[in-house]
N, C-alpha and C positions, 0 to 999 in steps of 0.2 A: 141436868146439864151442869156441867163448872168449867171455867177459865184455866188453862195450864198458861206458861208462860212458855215459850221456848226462844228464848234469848230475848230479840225483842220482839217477836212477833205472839199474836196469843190463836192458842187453838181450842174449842170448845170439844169436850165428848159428852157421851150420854154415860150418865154415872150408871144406869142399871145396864151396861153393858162394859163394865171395867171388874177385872177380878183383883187386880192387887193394883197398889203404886209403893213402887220402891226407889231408897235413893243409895247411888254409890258415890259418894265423894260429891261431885257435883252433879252429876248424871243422874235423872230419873228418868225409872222405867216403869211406863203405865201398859199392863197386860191385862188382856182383854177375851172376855169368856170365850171367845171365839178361837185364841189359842194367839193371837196375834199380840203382837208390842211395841211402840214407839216410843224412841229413845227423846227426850227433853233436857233443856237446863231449865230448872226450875227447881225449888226446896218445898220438901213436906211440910217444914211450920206453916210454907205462905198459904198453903190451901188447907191445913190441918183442919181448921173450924167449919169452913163451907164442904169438905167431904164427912165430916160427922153430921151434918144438916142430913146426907145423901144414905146413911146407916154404913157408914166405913166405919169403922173399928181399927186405932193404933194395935199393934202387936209388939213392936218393940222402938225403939226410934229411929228407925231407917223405914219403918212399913206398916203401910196401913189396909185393912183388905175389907171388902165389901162382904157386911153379915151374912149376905141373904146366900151370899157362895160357901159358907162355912160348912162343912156338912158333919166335922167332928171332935170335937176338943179330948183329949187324952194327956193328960199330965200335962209336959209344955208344948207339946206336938198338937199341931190344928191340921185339920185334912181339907181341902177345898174340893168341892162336886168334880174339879177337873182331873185330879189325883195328884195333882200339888202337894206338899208339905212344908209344913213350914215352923219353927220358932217362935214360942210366943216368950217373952222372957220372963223371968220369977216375978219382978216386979210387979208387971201390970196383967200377969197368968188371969187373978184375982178379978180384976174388972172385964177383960175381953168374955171370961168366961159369965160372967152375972149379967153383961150388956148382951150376949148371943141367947140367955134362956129364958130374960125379957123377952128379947125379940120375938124369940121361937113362941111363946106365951102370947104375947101380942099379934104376930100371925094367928094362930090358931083360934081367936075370938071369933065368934060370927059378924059380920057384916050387919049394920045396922039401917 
């Protein structure tokens, strides 16, 4: 679960049921594996650190998306299970890609 903020009110969602959160200007938009999205004011620095707790992964600095929906990284191009696409930028290409094949490595562990 995490805290959005939407003005002054806060709404809570279930982080394994969020595909992206992006921000336009002051607007963010949290979509949701279900195909759905709710429009917020709220900024990605404020929740940066408690959606990486949750396996979100920054892409570039407007967008952060959940690992576990990732299904393919190709040059800058990342594909989501949903058929999304999206921009990861040069910058942090390097790390989104090293933090998903941990991930995928750490899923694949047996259970102990």
């Amino acid at each position: 679960m995490c805290l959005f903020k939407n003005g002054c009110k806060w709404v809570k969602y279930d982080t394994e049921l969020i595909e992206t959160v992006e921000v336009y200007g002051h607007t963010m938009c949290v979509s949701f594996v279900n195909g759905e999205s709710k429009q917020l004011r709220d900024s990605i620095s404020r929740i940066e650190d408690e959606l990486k707790i949750h396996n979100f992964v920054k892409i570039n600095r407007s967008c952060m998306v959940n690992i576990d929906r990732i299904k393919n990284i190709k040059g800058c191009q990342l594909e989501l299970y949903s058929g999304k696409k999206m921009i990861v930028s040069m910058k942090r290409k390097p790390g989104v890609r090293k933090t998903w094949k941990e991930y995928l490595l750490y899923k694949s562990l047996p259970e102990k």
